[in-house]
Structures are given as structure tokens and as C-alpha cells.
mmCIF file as Biopython writes it, N, C-alpha, C and O atoms, coordinates in Angstrom:
data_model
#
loop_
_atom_site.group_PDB
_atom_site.id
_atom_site.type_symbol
_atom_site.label_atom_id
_atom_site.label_alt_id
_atom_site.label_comp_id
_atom_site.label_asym_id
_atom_site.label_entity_id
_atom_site.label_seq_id
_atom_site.pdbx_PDB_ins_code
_atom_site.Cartn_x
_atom_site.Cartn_y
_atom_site.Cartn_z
_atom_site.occupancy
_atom_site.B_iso_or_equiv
_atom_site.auth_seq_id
_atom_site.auth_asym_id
_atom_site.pdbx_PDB_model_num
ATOM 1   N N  . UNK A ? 1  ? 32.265 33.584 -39.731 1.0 0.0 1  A 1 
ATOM 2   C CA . UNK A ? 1  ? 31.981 32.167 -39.730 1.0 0.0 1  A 1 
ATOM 3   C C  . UNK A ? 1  ? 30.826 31.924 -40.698 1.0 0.0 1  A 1 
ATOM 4   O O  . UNK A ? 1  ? 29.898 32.733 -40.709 1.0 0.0 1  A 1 
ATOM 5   N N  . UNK A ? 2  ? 30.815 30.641 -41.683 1.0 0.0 2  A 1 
ATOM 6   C CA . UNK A ? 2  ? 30.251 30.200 -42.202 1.0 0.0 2  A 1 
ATOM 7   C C  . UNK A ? 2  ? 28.767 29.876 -41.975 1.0 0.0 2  A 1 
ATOM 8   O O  . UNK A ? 2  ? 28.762 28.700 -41.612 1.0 0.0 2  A 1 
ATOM 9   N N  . UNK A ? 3  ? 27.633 30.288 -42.003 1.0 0.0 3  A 1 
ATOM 10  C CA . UNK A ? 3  ? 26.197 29.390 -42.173 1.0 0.0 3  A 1 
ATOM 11  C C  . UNK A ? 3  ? 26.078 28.090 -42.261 1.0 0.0 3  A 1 
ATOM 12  O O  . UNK A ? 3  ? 25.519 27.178 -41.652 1.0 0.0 3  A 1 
ATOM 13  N N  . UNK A ? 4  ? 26.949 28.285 -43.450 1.0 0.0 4  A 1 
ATOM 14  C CA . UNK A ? 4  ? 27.268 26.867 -44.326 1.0 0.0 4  A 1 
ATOM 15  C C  . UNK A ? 4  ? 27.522 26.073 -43.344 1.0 0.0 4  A 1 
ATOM 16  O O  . UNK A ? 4  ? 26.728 25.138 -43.242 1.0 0.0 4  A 1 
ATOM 17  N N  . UNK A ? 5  ? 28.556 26.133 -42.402 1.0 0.0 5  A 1 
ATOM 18  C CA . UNK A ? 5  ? 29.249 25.187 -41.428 1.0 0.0 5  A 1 
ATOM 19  C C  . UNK A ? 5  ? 28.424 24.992 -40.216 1.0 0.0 5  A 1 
ATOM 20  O O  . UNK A ? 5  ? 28.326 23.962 -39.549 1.0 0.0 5  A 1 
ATOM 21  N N  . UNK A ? 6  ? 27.654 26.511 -39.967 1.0 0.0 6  A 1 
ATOM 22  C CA . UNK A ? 6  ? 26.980 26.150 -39.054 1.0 0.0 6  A 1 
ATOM 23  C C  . UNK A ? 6  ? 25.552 26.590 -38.579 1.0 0.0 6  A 1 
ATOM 24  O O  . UNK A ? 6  ? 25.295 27.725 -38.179 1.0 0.0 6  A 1 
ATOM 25  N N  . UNK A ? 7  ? 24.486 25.369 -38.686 1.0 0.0 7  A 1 
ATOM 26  C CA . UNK A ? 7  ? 23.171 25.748 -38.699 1.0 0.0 7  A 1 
ATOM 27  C C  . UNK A ? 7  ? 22.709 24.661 -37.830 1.0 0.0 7  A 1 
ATOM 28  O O  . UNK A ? 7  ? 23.492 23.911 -37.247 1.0 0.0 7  A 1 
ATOM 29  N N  . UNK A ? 8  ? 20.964 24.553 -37.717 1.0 0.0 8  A 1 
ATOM 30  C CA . UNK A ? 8  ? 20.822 24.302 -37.079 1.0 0.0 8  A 1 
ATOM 31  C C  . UNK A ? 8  ? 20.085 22.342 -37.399 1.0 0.0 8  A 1 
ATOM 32  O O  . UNK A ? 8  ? 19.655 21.472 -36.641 1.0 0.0 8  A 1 
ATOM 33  N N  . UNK A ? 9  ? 20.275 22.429 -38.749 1.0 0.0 9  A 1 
ATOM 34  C CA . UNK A ? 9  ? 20.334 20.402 -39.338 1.0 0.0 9  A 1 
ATOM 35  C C  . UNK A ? 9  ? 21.800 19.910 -39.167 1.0 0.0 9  A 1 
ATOM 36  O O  . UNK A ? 9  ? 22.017 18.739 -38.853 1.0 0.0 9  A 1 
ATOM 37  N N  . UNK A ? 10 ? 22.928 20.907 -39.398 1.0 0.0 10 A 1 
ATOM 38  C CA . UNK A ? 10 ? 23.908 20.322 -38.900 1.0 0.0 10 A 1 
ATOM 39  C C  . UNK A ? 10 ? 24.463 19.637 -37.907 1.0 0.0 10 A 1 
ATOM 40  O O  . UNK A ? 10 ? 24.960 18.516 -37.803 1.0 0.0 10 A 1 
ATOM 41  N N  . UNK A ? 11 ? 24.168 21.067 -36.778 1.0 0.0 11 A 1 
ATOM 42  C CA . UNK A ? 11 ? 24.404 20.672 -35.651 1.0 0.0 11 A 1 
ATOM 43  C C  . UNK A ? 11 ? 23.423 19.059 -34.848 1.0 0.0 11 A 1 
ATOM 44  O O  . UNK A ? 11 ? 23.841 18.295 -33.978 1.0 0.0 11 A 1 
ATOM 45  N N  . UNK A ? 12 ? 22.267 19.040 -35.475 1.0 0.0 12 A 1 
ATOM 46  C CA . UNK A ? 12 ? 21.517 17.901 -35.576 1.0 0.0 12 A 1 
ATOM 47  C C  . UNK A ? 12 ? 21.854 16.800 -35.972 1.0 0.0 12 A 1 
ATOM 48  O O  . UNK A ? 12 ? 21.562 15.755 -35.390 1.0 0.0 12 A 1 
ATOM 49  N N  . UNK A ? 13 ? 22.482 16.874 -36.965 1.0 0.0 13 A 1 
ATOM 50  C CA . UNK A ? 13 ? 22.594 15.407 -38.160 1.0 0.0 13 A 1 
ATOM 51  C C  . UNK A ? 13 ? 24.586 15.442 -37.952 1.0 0.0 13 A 1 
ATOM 52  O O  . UNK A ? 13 ? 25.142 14.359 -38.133 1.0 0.0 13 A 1 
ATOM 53  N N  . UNK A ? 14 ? 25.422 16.584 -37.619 1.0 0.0 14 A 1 
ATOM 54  C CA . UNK A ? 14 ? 26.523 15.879 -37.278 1.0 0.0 14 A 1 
ATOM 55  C C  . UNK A ? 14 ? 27.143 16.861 -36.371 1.0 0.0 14 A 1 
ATOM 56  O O  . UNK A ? 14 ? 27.829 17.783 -36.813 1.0 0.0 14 A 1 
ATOM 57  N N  . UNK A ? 15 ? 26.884 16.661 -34.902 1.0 0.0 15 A 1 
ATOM 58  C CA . UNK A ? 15 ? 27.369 17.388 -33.884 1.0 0.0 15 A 1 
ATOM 59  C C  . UNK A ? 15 ? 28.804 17.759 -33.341 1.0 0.0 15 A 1 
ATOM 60  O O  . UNK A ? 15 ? 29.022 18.687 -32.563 1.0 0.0 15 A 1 
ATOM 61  N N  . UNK A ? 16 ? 29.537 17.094 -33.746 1.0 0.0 16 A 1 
ATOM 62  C CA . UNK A ? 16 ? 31.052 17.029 -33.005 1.0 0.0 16 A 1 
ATOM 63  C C  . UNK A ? 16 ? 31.490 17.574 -34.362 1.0 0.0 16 A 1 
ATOM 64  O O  . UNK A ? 16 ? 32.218 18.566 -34.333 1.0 0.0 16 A 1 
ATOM 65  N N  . UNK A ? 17 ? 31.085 16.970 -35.769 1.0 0.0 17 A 1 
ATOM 66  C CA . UNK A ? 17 ? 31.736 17.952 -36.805 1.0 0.0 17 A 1 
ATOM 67  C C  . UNK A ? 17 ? 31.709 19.152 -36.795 1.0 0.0 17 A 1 
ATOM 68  O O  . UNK A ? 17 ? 32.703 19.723 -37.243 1.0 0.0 17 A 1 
ATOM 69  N N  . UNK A ? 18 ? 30.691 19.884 -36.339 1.0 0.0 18 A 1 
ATOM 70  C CA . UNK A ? 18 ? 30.081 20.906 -36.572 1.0 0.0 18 A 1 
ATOM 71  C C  . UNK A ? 18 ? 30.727 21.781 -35.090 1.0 0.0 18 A 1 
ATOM 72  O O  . UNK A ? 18 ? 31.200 22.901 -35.284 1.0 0.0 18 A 1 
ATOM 73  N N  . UNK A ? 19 ? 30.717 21.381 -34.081 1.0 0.0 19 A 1 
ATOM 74  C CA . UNK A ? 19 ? 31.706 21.781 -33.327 1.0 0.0 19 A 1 
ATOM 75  C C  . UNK A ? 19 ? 33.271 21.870 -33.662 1.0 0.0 19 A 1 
ATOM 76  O O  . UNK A ? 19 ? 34.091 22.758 -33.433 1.0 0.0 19 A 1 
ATOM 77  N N  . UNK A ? 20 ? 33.412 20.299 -34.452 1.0 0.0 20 A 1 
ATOM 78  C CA . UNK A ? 20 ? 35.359 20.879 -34.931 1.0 0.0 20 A 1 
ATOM 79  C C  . UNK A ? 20 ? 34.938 22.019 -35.796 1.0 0.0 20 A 1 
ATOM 80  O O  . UNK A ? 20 ? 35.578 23.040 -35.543 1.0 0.0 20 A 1 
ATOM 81  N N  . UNK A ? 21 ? 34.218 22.122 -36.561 1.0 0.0 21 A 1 
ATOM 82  C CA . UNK A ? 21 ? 34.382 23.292 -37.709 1.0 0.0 21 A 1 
ATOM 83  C C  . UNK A ? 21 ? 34.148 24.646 -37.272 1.0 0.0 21 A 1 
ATOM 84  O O  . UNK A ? 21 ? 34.264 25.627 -38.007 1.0 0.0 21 A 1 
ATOM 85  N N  . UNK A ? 22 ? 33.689 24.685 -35.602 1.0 0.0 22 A 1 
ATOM 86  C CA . UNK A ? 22 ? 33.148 26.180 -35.521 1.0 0.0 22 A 1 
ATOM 87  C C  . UNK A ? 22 ? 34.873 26.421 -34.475 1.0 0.0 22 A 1 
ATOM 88  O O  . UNK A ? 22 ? 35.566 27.438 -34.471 1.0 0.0 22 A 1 
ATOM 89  N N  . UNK A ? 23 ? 35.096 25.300 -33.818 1.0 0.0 23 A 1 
ATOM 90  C CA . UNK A ? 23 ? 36.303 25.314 -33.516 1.0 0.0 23 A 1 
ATOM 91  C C  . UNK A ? 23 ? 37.719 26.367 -34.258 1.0 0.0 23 A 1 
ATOM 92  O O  . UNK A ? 23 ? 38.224 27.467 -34.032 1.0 0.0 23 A 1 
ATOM 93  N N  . UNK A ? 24 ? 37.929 25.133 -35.310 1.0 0.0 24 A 1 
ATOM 94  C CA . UNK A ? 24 ? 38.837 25.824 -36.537 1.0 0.0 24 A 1 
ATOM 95  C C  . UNK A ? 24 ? 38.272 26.767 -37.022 1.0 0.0 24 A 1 
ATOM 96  O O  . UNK A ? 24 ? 39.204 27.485 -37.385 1.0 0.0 24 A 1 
ATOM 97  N N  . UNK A ? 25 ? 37.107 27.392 -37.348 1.0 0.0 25 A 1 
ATOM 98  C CA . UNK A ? 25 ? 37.062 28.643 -37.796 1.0 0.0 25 A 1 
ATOM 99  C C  . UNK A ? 25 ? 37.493 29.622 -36.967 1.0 0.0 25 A 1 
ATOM 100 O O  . UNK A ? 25 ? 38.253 30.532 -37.298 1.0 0.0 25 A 1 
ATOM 101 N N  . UNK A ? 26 ? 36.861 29.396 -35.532 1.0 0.0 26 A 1 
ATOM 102 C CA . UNK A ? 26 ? 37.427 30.844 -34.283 1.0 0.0 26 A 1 
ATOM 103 C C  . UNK A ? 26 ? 38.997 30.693 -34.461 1.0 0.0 26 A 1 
ATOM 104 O O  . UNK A ? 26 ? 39.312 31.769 -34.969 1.0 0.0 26 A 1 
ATOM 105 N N  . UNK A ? 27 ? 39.683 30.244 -34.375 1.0 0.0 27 A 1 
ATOM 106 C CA . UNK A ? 27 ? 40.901 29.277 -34.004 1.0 0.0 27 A 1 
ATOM 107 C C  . UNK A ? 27 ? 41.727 30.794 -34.928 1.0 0.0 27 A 1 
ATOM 108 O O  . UNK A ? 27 ? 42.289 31.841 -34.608 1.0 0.0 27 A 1 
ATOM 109 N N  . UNK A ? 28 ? 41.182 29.755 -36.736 1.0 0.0 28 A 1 
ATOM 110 C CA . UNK A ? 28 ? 41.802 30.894 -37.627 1.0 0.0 28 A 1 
ATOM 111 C C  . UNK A ? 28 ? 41.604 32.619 -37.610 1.0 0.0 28 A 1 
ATOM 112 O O  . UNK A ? 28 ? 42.377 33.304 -38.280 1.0 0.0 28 A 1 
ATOM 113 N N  . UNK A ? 29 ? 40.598 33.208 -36.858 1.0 0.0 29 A 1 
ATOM 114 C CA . UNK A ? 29 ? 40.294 34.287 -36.736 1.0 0.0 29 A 1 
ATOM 115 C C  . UNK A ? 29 ? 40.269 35.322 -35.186 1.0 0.0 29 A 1 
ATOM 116 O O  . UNK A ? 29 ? 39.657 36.334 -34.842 1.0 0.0 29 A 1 
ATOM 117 N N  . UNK A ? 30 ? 41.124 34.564 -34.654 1.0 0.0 30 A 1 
ATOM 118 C CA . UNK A ? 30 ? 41.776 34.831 -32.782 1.0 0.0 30 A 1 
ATOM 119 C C  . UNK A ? 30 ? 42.577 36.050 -33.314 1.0 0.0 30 A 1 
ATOM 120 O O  . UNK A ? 30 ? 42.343 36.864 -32.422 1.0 0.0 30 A 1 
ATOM 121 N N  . UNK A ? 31 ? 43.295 36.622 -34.119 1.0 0.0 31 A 1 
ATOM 122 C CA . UNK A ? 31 ? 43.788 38.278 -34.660 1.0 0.0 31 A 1 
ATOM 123 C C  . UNK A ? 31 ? 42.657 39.258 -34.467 1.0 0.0 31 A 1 
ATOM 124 O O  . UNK A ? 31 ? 42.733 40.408 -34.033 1.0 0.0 31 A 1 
ATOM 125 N N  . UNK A ? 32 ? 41.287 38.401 -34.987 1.0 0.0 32 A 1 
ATOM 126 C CA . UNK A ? 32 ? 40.746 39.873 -35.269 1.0 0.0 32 A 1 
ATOM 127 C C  . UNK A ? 32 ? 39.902 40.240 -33.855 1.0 0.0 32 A 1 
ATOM 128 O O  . UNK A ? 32 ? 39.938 39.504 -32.870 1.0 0.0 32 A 1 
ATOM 129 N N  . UNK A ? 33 ? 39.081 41.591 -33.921 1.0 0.0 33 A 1 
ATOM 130 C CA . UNK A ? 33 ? 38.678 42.266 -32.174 1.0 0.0 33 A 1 
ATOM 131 C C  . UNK A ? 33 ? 37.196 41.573 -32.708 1.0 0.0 33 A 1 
ATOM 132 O O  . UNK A ? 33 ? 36.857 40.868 -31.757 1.0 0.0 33 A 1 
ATOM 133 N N  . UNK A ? 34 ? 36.431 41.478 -33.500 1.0 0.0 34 A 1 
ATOM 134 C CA . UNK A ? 34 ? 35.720 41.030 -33.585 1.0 0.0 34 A 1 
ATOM 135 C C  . UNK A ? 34 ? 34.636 40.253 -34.803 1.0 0.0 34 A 1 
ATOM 136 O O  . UNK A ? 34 ? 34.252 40.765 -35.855 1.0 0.0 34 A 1 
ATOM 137 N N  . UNK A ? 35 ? 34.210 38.460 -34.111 1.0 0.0 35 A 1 
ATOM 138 C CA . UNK A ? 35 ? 33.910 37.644 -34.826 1.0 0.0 35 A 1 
ATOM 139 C C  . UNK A ? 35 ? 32.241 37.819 -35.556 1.0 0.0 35 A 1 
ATOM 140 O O  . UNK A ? 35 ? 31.382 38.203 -34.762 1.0 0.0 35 A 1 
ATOM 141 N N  . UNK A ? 36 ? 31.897 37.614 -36.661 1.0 0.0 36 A 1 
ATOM 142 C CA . UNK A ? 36 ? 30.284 37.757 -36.713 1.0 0.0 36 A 1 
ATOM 143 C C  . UNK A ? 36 ? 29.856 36.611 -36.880 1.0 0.0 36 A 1 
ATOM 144 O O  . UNK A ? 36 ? 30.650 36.044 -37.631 1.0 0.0 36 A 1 
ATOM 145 N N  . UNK A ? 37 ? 28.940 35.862 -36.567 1.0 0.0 37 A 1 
ATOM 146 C CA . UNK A ? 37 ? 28.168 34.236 -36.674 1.0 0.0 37 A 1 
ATOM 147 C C  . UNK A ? 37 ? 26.620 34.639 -37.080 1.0 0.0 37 A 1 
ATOM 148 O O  . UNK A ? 37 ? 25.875 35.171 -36.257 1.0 0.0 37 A 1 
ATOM 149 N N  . UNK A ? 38 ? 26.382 34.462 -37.865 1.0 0.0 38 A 1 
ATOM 150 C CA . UNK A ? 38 ? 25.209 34.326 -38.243 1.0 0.0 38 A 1 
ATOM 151 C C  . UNK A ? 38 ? 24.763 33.047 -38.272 1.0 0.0 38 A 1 
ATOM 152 O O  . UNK A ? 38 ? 25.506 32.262 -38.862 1.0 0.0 38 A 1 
ATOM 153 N N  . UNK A ? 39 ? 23.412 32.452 -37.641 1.0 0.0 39 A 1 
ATOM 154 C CA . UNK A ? 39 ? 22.917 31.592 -37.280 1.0 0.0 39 A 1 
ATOM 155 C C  . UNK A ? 39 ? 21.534 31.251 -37.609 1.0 0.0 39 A 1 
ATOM 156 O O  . UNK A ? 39 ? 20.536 31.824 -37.172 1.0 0.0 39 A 1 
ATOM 157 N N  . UNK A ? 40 ? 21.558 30.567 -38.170 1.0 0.0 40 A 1 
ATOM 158 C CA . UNK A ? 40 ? 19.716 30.094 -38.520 1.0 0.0 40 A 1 
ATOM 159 C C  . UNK A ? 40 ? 19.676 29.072 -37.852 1.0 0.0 40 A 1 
ATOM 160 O O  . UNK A ? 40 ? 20.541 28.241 -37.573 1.0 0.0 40 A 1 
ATOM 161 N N  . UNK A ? 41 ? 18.054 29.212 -37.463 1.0 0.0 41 A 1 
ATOM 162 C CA . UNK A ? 41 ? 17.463 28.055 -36.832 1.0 0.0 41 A 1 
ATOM 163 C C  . UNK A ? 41 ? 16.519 27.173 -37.300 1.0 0.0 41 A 1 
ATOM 164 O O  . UNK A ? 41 ? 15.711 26.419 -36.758 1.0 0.0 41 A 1 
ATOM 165 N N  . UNK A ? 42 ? 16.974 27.594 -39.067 1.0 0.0 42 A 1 
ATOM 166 C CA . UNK A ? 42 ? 16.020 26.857 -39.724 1.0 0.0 42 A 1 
ATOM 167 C C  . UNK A ? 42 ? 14.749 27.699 -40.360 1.0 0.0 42 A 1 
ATOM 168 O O  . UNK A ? 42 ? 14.209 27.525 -41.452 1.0 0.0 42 A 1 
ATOM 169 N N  . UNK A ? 43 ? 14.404 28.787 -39.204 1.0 0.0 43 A 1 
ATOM 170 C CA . UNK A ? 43 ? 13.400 29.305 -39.685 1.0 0.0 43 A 1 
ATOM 171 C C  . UNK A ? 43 ? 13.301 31.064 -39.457 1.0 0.0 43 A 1 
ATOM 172 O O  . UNK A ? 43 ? 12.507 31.852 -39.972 1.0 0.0 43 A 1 
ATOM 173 N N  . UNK A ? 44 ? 14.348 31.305 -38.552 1.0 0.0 44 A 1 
ATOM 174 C CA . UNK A ? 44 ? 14.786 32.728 -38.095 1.0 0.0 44 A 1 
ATOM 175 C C  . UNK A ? 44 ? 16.716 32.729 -38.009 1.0 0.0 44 A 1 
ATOM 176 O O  . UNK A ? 44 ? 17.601 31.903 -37.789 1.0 0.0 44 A 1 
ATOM 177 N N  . UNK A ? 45 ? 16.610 34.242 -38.345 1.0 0.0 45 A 1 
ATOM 178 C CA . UNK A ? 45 ? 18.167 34.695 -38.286 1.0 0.0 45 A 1 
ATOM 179 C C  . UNK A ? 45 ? 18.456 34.869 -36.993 1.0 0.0 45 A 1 
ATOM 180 O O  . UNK A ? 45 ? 17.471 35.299 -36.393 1.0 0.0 45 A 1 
ATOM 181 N N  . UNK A ? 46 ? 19.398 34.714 -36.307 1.0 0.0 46 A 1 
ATOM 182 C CA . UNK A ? 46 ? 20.212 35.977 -35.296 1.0 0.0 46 A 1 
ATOM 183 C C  . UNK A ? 46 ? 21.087 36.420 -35.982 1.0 0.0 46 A 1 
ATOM 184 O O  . UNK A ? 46 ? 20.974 36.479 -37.206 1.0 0.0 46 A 1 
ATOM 185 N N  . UNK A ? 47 ? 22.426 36.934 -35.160 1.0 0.0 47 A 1 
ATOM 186 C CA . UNK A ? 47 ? 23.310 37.352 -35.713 1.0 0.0 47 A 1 
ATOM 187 C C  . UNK A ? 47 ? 24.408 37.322 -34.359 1.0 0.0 47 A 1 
ATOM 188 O O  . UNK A ? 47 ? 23.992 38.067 -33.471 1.0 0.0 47 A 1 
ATOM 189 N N  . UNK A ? 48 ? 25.201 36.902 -34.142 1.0 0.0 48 A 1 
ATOM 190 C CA . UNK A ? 48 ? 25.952 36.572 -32.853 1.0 0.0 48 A 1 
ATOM 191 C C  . UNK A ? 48 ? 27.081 37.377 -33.267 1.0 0.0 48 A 1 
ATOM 192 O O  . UNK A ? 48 ? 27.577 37.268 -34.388 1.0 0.0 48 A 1 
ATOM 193 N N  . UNK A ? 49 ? 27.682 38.543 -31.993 1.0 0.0 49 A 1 
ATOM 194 C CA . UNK A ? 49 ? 28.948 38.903 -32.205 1.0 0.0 49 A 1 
ATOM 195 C C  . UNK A ? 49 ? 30.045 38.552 -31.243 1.0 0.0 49 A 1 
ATOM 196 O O  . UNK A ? 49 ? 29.606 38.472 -30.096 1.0 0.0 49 A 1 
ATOM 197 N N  . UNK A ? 50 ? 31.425 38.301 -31.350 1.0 0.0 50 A 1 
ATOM 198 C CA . UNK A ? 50 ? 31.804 37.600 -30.556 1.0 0.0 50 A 1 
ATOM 199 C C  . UNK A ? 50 ? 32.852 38.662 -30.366 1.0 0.0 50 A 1 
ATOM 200 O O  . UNK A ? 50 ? 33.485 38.663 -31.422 1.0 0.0 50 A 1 
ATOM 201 N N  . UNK A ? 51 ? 33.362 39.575 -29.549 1.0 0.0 51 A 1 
ATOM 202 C CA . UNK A ? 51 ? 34.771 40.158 -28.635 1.0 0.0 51 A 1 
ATOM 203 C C  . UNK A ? 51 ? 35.707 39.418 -28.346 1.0 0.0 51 A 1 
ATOM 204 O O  . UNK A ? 51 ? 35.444 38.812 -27.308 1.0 0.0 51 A 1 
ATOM 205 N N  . UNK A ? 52 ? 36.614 39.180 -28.727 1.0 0.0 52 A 1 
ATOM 206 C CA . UNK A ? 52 ? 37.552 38.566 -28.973 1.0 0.0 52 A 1 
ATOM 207 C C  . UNK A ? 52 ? 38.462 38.696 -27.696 1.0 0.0 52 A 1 
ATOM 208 O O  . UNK A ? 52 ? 38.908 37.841 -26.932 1.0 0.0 52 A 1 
ATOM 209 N N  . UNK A ? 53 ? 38.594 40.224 -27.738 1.0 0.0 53 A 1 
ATOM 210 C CA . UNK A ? 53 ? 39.499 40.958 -26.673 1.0 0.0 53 A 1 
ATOM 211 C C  . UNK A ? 53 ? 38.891 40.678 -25.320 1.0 0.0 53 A 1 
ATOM 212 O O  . UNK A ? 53 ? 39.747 40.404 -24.479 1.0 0.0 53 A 1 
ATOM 213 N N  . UNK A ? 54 ? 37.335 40.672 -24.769 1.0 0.0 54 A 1 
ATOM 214 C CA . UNK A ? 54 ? 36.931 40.868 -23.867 1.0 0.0 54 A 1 
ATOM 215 C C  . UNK A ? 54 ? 36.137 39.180 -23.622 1.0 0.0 54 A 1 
ATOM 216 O O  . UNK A ? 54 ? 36.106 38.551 -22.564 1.0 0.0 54 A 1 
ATOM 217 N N  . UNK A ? 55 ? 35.737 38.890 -24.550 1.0 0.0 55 A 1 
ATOM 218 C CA . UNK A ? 55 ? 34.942 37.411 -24.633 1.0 0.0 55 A 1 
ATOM 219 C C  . UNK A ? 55 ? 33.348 37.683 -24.171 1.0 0.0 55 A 1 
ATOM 220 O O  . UNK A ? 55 ? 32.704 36.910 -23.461 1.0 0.0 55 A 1 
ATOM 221 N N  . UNK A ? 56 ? 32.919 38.773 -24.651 1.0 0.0 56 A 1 
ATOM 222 C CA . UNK A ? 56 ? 31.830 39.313 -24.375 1.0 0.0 56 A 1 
ATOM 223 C C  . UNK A ? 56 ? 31.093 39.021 -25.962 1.0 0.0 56 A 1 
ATOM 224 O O  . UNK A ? 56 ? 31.589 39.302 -27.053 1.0 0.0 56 A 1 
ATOM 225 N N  . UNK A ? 57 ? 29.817 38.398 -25.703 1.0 0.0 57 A 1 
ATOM 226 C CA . UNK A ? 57 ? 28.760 37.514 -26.888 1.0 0.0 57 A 1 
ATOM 227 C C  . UNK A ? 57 ? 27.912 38.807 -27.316 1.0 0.0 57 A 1 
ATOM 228 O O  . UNK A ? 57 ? 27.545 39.183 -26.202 1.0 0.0 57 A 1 
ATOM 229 N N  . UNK A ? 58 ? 27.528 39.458 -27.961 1.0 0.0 58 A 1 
ATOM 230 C CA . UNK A ? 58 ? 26.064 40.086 -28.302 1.0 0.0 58 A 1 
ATOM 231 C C  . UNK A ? 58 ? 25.521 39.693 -29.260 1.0 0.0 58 A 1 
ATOM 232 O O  . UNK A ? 58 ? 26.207 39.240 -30.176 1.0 0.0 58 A 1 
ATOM 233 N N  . UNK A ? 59 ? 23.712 39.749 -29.391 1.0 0.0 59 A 1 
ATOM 234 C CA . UNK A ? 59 ? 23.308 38.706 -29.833 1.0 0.0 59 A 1 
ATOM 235 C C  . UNK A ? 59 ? 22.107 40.045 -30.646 1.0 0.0 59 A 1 
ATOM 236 O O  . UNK A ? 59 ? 21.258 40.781 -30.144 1.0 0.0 59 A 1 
ATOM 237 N N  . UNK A ? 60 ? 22.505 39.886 -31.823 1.0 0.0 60 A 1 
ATOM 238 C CA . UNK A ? 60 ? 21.055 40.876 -32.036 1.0 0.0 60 A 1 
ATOM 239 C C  . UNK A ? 60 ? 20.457 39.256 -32.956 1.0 0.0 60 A 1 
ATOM 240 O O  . UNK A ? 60 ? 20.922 38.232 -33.458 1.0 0.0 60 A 1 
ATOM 241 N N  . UNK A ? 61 ? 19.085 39.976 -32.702 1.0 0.0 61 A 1 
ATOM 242 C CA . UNK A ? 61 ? 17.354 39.061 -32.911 1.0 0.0 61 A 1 
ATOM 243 C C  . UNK A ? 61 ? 16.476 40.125 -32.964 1.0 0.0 61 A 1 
ATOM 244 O O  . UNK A ? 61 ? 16.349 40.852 -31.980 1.0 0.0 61 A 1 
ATOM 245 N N  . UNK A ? 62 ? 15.579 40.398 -34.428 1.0 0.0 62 A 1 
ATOM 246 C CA . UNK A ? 62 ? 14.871 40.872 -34.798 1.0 0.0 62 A 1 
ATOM 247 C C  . UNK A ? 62 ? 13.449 40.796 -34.075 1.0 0.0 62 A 1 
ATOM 248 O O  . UNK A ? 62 ? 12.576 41.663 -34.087 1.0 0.0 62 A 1 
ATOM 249 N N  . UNK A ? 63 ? 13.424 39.566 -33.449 1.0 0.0 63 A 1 
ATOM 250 C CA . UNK A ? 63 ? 12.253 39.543 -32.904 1.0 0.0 63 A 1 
ATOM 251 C C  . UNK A ? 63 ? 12.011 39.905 -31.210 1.0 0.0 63 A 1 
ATOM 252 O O  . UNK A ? 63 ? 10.880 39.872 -30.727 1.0 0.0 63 A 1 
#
């Protein structure tokens, strides 16, 4: 998944878009075992992994 699509002025300045777009991205990528999301908050990374098979989130954060 995109940055691009999804951060954290987006989700601010246009919320329901930014939900359809994280939507259609999982949507197109339901084949694979597992999703990567990288996420800024503007001022720090995570890195979100998503299990596809199990629906189990892990979340690495540097800090």
C-alpha cells in the first residue's frame, strides 16, 4: 500500500477518500499471505504488516 494514499494530512483533510483508497488497495491484494503499510504520522515511520491468511496486524516502531 501506498504512503502516497495513505498518511496522516490525508486521512485529516479527506477521510472517507482515504478509507475508499486503503479499501481498494487491500481489496486488489486479498491473493497475497502478506500486506506491508507503511505509515507516517507526519513525523515518525511505522511499518504495519497485515496476515492475510490469519488477520493478524504486526506493527514494528523504531521507537
Amino acid at each position: 500500500m501506498s504512503p502516497l494514499l495513505v498518511n496522516q494530512k490525508l486521512i485529516n483533510e479527506s477521510y472517507k477518500e482515504t478509507c475508499q483508497n486503503m479499501y481498494d488497495s487491500l481489496t486488489r491484494q486479498n491473493y497475497k499471505s502478506y500486506i506491508f503499510i507503511p505509515y507516517n504520522f507526519g513525523y515518525h515511520w511505522i511499518l504495519l504488516i497485515l496476515s492475510v491468511e490469519t488477520g493478524n496486524l504486526i506493527v514494528f516502531d523504531s521507537m
